[in-house]
Backbone as ProteinMPNN parsed JSONL, in Angstrom:
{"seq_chain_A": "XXXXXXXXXXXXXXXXXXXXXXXXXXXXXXXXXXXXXXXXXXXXXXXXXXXXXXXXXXXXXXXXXXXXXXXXXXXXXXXXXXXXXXXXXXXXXXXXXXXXXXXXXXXXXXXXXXXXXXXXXXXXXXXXXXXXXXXXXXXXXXXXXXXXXXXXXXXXXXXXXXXXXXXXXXXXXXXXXXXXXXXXXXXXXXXXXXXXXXXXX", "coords_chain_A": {"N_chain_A": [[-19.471, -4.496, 5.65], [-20.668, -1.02, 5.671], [-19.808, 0.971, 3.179], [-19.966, 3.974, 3.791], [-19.311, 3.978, 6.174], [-16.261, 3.501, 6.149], [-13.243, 5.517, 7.55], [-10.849, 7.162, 5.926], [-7.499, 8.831, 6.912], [-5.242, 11.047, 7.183], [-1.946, 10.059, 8.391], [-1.194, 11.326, 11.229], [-0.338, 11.826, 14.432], [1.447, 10.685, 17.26], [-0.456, 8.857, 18.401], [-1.718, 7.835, 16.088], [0.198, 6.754, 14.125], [1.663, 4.791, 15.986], [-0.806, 3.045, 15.81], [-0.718, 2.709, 13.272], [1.345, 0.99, 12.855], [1.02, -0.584, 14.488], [-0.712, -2.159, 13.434], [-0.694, -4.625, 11.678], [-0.075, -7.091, 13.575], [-2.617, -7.187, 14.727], [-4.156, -7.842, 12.303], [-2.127, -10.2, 11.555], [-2.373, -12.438, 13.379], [-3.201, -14.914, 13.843], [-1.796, -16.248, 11.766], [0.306, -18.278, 10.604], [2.782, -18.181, 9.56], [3.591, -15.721, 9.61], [6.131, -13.259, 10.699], [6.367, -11.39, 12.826], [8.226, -7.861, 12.793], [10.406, -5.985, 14.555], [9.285, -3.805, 17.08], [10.302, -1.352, 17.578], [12.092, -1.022, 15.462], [10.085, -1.236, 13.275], [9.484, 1.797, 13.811], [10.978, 3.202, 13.495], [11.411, 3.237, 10.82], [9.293, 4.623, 9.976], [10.333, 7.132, 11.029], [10.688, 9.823, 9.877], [12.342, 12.278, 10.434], [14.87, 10.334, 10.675], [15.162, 8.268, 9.039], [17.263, 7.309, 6.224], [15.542, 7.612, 3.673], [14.148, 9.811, 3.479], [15.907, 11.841, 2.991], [15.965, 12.458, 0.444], [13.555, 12.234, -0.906], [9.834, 11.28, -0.088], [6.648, 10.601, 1.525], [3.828, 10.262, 2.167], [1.721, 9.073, 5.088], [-1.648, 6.691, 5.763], [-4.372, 6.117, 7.026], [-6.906, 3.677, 7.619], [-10.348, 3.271, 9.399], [-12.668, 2.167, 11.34], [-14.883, 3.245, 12.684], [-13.944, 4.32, 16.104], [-11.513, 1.868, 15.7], [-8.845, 0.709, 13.742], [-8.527, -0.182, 10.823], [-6.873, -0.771, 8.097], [-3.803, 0.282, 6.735], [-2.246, 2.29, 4.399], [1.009, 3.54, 2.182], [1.327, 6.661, 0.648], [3.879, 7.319, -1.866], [6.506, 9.034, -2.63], [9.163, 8.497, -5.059], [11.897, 10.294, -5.472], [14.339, 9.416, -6.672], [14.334, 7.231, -7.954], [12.465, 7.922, -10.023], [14.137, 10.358, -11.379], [16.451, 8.235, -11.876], [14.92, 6.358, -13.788], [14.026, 7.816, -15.701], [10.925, 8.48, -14.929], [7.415, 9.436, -13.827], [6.159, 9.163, -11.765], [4.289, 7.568, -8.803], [4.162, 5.514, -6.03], [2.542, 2.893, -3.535], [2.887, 2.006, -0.864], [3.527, -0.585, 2.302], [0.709, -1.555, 2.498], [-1.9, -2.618, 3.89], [-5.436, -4.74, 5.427], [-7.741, -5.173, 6.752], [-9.637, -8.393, 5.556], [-11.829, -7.39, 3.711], [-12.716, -5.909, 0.456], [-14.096, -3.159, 0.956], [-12.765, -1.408, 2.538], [-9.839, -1.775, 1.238], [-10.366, -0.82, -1.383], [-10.885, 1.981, -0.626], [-8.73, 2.743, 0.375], [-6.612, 2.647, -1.733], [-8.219, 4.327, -3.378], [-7.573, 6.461, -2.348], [-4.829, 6.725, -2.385], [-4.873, 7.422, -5.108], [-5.741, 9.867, -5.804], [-4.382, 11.391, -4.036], [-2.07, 11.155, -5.852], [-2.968, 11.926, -7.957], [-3.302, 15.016, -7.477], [-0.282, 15.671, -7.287], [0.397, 15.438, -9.693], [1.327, 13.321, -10.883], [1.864, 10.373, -13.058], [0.914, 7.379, -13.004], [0.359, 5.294, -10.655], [2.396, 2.322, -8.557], [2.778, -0.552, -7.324], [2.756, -2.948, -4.586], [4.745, -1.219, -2.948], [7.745, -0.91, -0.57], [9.117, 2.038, 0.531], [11.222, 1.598, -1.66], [12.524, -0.184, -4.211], [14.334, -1.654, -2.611], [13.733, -1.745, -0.424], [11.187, -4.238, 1.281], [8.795, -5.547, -1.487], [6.286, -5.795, -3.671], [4.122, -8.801, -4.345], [3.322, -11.786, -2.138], [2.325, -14.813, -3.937], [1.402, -17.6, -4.235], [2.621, -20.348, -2.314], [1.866, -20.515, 0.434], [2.285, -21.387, 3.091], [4.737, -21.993, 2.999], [7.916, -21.468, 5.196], [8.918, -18.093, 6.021], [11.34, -15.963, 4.081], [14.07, -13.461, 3.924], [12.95, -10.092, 3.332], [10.401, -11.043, 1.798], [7.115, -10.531, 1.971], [5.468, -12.498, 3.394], [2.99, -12.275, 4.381], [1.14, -11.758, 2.73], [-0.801, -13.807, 2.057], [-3.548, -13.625, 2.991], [-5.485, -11.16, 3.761], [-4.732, -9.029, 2.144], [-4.106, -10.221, -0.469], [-6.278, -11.266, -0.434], [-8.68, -9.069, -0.511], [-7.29, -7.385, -2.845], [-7.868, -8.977, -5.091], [-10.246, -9.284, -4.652], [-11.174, -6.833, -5.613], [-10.22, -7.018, -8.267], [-12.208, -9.124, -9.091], [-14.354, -7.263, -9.316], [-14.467, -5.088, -11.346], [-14.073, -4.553, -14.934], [-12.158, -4.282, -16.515], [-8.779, -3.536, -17.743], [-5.898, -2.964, -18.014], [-2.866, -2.035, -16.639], [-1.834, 0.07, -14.943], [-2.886, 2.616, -12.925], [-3.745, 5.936, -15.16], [-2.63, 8.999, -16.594], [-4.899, 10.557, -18.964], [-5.149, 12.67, -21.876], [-4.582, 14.697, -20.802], [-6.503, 14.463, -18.685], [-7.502, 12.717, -15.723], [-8.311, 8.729, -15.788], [-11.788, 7.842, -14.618], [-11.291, 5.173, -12.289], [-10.42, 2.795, -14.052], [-9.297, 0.788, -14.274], [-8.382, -2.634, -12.823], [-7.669, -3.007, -9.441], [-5.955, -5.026, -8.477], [-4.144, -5.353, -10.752], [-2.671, -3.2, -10.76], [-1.546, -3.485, -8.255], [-0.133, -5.919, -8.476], [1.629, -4.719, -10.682], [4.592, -4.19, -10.232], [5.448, -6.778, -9.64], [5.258, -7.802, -12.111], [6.948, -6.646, -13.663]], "CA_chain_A": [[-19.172, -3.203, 6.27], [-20.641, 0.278, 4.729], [-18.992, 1.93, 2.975], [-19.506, 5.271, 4.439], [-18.534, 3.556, 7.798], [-14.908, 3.749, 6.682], [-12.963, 6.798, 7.465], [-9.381, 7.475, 5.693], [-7.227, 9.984, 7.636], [-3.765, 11.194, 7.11], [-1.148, 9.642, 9.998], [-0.618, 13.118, 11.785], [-0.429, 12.101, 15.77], [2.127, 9.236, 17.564], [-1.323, 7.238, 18.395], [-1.961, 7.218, 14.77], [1.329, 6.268, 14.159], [1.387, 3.73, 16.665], [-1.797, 2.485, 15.169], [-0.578, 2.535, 11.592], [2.292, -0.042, 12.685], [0.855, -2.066, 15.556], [-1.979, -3.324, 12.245], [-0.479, -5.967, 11.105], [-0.421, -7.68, 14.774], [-4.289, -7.763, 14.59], [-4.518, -9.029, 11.324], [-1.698, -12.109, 10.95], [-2.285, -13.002, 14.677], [-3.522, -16.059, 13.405], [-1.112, -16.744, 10.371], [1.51, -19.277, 11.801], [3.539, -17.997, 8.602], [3.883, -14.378, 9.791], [7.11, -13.073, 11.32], [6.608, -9.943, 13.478], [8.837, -7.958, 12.657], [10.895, -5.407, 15.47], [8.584, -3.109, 16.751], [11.126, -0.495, 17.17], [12.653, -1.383, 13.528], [8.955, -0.235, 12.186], [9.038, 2.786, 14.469], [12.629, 4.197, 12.969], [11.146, 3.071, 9.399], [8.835, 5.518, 9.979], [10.449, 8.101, 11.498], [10.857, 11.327, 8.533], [13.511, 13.022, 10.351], [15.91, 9.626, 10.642], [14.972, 7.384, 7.999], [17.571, 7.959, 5.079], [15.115, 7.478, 2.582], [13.284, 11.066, 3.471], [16.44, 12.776, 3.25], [15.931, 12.68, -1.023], [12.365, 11.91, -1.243], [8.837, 12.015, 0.79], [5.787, 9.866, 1.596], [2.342, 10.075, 3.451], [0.783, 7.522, 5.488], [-2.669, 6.882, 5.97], [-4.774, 4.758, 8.21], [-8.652, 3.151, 8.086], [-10.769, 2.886, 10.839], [-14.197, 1.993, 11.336], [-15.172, 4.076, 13.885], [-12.639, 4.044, 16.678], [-11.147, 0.496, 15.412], [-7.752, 0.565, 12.668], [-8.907, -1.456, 9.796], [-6.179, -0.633, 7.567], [-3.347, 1.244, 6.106], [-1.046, 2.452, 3.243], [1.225, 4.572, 2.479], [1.316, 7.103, -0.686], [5.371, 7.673, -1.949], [7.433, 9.749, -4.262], [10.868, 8.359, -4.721], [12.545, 11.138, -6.369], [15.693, 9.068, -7.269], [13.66, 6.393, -8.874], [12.365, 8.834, -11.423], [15.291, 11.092, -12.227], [17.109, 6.973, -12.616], [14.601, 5.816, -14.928], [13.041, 8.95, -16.188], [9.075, 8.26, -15.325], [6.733, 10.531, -13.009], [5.24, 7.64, -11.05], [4.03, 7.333, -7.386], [4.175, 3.949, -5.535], [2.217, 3.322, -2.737], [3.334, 0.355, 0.01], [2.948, -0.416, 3.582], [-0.55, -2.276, 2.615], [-2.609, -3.745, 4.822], [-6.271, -4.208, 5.753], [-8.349, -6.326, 7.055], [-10.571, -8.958, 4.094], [-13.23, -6.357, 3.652], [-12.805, -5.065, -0.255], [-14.181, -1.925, 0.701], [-11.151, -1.326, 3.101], [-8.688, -1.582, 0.304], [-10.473, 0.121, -2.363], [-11.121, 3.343, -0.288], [-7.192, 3.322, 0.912], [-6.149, 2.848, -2.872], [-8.415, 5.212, -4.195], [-7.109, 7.514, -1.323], [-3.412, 7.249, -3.478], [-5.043, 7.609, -6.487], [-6.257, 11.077, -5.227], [-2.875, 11.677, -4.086], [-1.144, 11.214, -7.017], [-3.711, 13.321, -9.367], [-2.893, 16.418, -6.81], [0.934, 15.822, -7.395], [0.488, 15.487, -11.412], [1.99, 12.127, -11.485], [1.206, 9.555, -14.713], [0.622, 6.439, -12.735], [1.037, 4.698, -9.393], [2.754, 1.211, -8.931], [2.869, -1.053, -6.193], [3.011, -2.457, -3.352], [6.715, -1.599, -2.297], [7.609, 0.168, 0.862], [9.787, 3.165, -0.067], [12.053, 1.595, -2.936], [12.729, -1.781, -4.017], [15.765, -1.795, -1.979], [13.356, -2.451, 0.925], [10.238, -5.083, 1.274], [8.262, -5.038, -1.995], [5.66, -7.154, -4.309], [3.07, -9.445, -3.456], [3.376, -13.343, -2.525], [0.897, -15.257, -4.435], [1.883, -18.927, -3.809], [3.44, -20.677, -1.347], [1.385, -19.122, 1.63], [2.176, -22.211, 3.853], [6.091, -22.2, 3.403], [8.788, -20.573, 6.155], [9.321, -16.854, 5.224], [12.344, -15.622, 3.368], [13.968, -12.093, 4.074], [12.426, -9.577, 2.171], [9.246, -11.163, 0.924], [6.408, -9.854, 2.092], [4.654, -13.806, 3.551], [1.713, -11.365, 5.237], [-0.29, -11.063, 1.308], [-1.819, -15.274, 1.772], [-5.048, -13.654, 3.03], [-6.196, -10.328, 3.519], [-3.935, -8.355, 0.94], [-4.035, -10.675, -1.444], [-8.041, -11.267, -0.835], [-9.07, -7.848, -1.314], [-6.709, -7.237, -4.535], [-8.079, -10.131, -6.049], [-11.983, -9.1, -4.835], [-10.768, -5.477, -6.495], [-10.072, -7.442, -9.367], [-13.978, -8.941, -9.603], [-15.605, -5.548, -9.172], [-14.072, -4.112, -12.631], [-14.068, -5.539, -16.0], [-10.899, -3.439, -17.341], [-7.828, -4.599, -18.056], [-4.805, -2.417, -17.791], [-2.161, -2.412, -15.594], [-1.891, 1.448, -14.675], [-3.975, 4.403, -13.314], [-2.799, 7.069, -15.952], [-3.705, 10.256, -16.931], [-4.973, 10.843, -20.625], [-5.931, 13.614, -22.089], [-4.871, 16.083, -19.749], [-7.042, 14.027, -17.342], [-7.525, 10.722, -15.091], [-9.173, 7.805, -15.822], [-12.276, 7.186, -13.75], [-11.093, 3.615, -12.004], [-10.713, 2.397, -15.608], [-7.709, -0.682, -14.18], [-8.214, -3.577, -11.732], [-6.957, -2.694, -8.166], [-4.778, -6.283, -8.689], [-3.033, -5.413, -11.62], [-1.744, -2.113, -10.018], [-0.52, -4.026, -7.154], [0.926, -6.8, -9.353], [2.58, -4.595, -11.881], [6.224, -4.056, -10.296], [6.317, -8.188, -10.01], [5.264, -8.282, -13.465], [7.732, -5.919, -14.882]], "C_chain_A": [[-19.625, -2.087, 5.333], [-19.879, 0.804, 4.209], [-18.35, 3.492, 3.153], [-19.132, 5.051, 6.024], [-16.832, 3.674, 7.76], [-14.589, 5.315, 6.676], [-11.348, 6.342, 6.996], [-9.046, 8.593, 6.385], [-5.59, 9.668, 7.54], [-3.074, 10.538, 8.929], [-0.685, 10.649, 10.395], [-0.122, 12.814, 14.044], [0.798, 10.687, 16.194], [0.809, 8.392, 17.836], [-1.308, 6.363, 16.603], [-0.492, 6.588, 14.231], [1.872, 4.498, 14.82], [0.429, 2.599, 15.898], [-1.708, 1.774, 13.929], [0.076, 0.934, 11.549], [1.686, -0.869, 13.346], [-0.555, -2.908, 14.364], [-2.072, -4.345, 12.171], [-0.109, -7.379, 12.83], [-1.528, -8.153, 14.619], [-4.574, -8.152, 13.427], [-4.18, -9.994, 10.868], [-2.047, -12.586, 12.6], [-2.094, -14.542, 14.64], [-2.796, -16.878, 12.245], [0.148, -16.999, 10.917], [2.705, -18.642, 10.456], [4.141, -16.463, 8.66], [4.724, -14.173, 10.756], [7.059, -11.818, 12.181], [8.009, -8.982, 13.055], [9.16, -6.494, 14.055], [10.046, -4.232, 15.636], [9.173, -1.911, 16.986], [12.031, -0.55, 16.393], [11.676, -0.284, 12.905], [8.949, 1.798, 12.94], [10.249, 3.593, 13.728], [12.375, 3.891, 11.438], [10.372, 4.176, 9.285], [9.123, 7.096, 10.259], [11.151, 9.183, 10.375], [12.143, 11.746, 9.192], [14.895, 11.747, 10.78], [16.25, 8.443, 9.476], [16.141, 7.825, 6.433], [16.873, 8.527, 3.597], [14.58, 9.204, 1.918], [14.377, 12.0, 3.458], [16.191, 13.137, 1.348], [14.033, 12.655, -1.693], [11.001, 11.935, 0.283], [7.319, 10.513, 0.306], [4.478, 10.215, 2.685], [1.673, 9.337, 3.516], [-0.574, 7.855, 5.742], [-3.349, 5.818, 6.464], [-6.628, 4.581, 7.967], [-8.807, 3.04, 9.145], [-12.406, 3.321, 10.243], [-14.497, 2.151, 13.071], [-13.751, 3.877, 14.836], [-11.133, 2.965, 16.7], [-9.98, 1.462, 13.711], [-8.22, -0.545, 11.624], [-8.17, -1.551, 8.507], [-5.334, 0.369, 7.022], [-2.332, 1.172, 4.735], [-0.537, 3.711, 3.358], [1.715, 5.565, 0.878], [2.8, 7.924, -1.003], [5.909, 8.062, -3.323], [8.956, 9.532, -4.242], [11.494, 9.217, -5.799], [13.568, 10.869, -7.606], [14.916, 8.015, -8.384], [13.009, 7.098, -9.889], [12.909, 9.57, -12.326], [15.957, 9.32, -12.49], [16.432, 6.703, -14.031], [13.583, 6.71, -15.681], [11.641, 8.861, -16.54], [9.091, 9.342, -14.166], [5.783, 9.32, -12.774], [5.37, 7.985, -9.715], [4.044, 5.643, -7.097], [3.343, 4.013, -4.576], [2.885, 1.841, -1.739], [2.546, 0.146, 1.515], [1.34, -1.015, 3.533], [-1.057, -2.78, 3.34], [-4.342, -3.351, 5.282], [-6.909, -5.408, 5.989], [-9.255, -7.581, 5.792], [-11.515, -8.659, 4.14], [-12.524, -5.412, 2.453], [-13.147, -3.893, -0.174], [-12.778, -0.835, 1.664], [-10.34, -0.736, 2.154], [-9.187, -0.97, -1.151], [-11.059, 1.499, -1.865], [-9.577, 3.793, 0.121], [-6.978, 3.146, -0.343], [-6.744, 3.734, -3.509], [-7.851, 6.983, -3.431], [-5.847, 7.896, -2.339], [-3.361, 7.381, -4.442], [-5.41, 8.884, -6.652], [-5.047, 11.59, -5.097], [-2.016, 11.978, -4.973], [-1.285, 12.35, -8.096], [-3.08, 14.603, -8.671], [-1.561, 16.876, -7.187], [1.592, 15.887, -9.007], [1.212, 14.548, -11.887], [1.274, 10.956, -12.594], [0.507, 8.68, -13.777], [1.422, 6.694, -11.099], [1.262, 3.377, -9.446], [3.378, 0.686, -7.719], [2.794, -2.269, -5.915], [4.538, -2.068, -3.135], [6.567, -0.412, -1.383], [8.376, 1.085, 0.723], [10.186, 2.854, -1.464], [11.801, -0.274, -2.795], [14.021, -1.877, -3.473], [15.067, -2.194, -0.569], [11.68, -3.663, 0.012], [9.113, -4.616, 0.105], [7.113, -6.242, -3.118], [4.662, -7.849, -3.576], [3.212, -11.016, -3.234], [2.213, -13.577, -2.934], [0.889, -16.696, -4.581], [2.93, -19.451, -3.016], [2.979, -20.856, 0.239], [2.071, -20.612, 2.744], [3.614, -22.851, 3.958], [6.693, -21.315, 4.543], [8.935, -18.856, 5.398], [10.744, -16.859, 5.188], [12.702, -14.201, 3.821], [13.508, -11.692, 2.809], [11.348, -9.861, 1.7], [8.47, -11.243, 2.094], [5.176, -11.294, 2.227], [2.859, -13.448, 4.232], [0.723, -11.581, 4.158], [-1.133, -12.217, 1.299], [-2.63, -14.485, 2.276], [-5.181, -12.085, 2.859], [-6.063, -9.241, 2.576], [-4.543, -8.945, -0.053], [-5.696, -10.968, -1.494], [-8.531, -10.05, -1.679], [-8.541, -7.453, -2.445], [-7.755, -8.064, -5.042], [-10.065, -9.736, -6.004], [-12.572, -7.808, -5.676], [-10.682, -6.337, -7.85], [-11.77, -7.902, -9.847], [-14.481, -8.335, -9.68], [-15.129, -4.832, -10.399], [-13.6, -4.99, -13.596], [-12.604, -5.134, -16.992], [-10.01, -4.391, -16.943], [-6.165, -3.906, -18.243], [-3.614, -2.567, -16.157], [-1.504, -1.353, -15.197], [-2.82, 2.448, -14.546], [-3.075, 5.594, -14.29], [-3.39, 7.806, -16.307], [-3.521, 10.322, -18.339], [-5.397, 12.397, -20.913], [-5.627, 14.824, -21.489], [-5.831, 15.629, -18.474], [-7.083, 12.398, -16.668], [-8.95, 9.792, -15.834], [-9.907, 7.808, -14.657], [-12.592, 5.304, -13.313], [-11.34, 2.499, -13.895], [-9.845, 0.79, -15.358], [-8.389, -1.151, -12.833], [-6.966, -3.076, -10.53], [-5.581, -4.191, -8.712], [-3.93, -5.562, -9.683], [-2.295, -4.217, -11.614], [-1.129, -2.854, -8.913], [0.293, -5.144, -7.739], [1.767, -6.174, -10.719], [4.094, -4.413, -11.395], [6.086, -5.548, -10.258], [5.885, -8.806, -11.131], [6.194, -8.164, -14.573], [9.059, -7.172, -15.945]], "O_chain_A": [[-19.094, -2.066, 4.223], [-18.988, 1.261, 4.925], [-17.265, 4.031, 2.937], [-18.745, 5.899, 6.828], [-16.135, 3.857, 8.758], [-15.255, 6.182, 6.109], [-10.73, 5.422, 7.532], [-9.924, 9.425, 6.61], [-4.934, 8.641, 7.711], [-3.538, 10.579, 10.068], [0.388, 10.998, 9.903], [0.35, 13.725, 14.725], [0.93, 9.774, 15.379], [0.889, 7.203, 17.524], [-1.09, 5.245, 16.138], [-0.713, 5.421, 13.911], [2.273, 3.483, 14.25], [0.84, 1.514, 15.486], [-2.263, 0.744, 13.546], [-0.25, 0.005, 10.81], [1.696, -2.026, 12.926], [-1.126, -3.979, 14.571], [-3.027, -5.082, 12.416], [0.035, -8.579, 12.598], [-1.693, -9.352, 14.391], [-5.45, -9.016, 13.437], [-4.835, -10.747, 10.147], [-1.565, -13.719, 12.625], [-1.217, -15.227, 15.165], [-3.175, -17.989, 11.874], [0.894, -16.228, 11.521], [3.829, -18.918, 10.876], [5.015, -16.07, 7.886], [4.436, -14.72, 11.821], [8.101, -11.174, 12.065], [9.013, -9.694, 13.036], [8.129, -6.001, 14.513], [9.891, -3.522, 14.642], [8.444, -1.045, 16.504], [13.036, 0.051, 16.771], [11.903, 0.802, 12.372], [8.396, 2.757, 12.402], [10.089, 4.794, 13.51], [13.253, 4.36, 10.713], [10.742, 4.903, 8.363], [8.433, 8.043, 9.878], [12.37, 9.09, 10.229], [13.141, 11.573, 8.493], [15.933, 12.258, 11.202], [17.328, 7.926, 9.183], [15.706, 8.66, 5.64], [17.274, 9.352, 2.776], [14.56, 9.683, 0.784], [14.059, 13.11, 3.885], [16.303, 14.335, 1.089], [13.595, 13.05, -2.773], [11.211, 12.465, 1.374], [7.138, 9.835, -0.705], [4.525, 10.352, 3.908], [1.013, 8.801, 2.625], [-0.883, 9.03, 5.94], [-2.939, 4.664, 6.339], [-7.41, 5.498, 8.216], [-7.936, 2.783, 9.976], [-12.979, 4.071, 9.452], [-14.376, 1.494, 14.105], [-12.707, 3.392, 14.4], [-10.103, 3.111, 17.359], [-10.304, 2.399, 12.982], [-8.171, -1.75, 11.873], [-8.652, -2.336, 7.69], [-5.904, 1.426, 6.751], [-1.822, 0.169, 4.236], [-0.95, 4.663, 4.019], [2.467, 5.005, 0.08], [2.959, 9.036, -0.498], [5.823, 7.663, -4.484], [9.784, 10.184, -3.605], [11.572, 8.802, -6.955], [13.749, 11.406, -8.699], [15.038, 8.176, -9.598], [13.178, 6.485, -10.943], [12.623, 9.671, -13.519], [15.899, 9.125, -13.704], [17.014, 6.76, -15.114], [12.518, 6.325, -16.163], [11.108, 9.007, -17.64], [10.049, 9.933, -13.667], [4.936, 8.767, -13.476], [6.356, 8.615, -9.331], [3.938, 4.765, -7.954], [3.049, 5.188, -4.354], [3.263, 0.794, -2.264], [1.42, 0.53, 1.832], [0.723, -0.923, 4.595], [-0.493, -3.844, 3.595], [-4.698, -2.188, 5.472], [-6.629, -6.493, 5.479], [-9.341, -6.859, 4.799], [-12.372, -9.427, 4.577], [-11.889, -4.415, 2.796], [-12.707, -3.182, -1.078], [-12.157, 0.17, 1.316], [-10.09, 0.468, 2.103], [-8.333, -0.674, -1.986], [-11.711, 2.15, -2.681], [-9.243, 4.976, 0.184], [-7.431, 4.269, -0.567], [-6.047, 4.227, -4.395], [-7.807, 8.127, -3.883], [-5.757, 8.959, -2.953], [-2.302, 7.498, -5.059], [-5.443, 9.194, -7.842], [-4.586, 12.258, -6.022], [-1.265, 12.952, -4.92], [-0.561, 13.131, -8.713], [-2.301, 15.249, -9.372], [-1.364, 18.068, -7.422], [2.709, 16.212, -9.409], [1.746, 14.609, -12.994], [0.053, 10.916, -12.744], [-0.643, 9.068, -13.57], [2.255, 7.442, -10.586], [0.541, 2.812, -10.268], [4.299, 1.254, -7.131], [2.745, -2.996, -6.907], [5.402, -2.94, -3.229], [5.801, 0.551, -1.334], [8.694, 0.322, 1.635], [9.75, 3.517, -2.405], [11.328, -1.101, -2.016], [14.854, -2.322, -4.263], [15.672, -2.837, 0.289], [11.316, -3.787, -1.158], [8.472, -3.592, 0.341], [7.355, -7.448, -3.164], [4.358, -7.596, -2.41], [3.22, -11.627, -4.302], [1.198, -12.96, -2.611], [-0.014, -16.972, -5.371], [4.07, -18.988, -3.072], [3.737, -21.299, 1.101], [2.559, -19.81, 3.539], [3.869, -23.839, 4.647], [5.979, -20.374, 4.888], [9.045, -18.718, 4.179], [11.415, -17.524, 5.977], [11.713, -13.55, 4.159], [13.505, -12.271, 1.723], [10.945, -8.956, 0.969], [8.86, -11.831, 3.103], [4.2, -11.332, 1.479], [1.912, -14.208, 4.435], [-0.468, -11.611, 4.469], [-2.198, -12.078, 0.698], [-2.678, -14.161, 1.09], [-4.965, -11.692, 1.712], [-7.03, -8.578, 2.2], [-5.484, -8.374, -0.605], [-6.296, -10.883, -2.565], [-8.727, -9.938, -2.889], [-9.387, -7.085, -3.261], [-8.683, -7.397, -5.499], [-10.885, -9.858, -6.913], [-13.68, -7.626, -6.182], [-11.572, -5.907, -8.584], [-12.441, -7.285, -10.675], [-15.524, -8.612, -10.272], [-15.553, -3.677, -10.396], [-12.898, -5.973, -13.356], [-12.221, -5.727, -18.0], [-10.088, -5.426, -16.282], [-5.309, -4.672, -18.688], [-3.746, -3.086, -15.049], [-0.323, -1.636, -14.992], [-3.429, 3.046, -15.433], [-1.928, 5.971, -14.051], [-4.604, 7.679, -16.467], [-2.443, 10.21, -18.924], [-5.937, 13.122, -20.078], [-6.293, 15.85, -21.622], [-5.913, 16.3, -17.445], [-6.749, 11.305, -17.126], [-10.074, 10.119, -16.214], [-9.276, 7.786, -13.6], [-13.46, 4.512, -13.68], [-12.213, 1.837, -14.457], [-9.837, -0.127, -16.179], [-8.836, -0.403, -11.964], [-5.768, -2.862, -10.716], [-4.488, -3.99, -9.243], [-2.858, -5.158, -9.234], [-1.331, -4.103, -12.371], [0.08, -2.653, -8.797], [1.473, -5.214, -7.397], [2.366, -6.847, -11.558], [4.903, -4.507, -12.318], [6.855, -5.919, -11.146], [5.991, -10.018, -11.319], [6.394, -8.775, -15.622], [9.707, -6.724, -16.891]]}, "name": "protein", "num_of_chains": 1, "seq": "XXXXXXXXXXXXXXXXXXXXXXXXXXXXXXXXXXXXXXXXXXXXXXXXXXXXXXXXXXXXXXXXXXXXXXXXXXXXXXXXXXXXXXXXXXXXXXXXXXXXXXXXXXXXXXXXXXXXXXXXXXXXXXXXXXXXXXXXXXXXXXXXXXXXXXXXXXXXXXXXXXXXXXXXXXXXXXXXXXXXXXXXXXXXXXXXXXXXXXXXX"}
């Protein structure tokens, strides 16, 4: 797939919305290990003015598409409480998903890496979907057991592909985008080891 064929675009409309959540349908269809989960559950997860999470903190979603087609999303989050707790200036991003097309998932991660610089945060650290109090981390063995609440059985292929094809495309070795200097690193860290650093901590 080109790379100027994808488009990122903030989630601003109920299609896009719609779109953002009904994703992961078209990409486990096929993964006997994937649980749907309520599709008015994800719709009140989303929703800013009921969700408790947005009454202390704030997030923006964002969606791929190759040409009229959804080819993946994430979503870029500032948990307020999680920083005044453990006194960092960190973004997270969650909500992952994209089809197994590396350029997919390194144009929606560099999307929250963009994000973050605007907001003057150190680092971002992920996947988790608001907090770790909800769905967060990546599975990376197992792919072919029953799911568990809470873990996140969706990452055996196209998550966990693209991380890992993010990981061949860069020879670095950190496990944080961070700003030096007064400025960012250009892509200086493996996409993987940003999405595997909260289940490393």
């Amino acid at each position: 797939m080109p790379l100027d064929a994808i488009e990122i675009t903030p989630v601003t409309s109920k299609k896009d919305l719609n779109d953002f959540i009904k994703l992961p349908w078209k990409i486990y269809k096929n993964d006997a290990t994937w649980v749907p989960p309520l599709f008015s559950q994800q719709k009140a997860t989303f929703d800013k003015k009921k969700h408790p999470f947005f009454e202390h903190s704030s997030a923006d979603f964002f969606i791929a598409r190759q040409g009229k087609e959804a080819v993946g999303t994430i979503a870029a989050i500032l948990n307020n409480r999680h920083n005044k707790v453990h006194n960092e200036n960190v973004g997270f991003f969650g909500f992952f998903e994209t089809i197994p097309d590396y350029q997919v998932a390194e144009k929606l991660l560099d999307t929250v890496m963009e994000w973050a610089k605007k907001k003057n945060l150190d680092y971002i650290r992920g996947p988790e979907n608001y907090s770790q109090n909800e769905v967060c981390g990546l599975l990376v063995d197992d792919f072919d057991t029953p799911p568990v609440i809470m873990m996140r059985v969706s990452s055996s292929t196209p998550g966990r592909e693209s991380l890992e094809a993010a990981d061949r495309n860069t020879t670095s070795a950190p496990t944080a985008v961070s700003k030096t200097g007064g400025g960012w690193s250009e892509k200086t860290e493996p996409f993987s080891s940003i999405a595997l650093q909260y289940s490393s901590l």
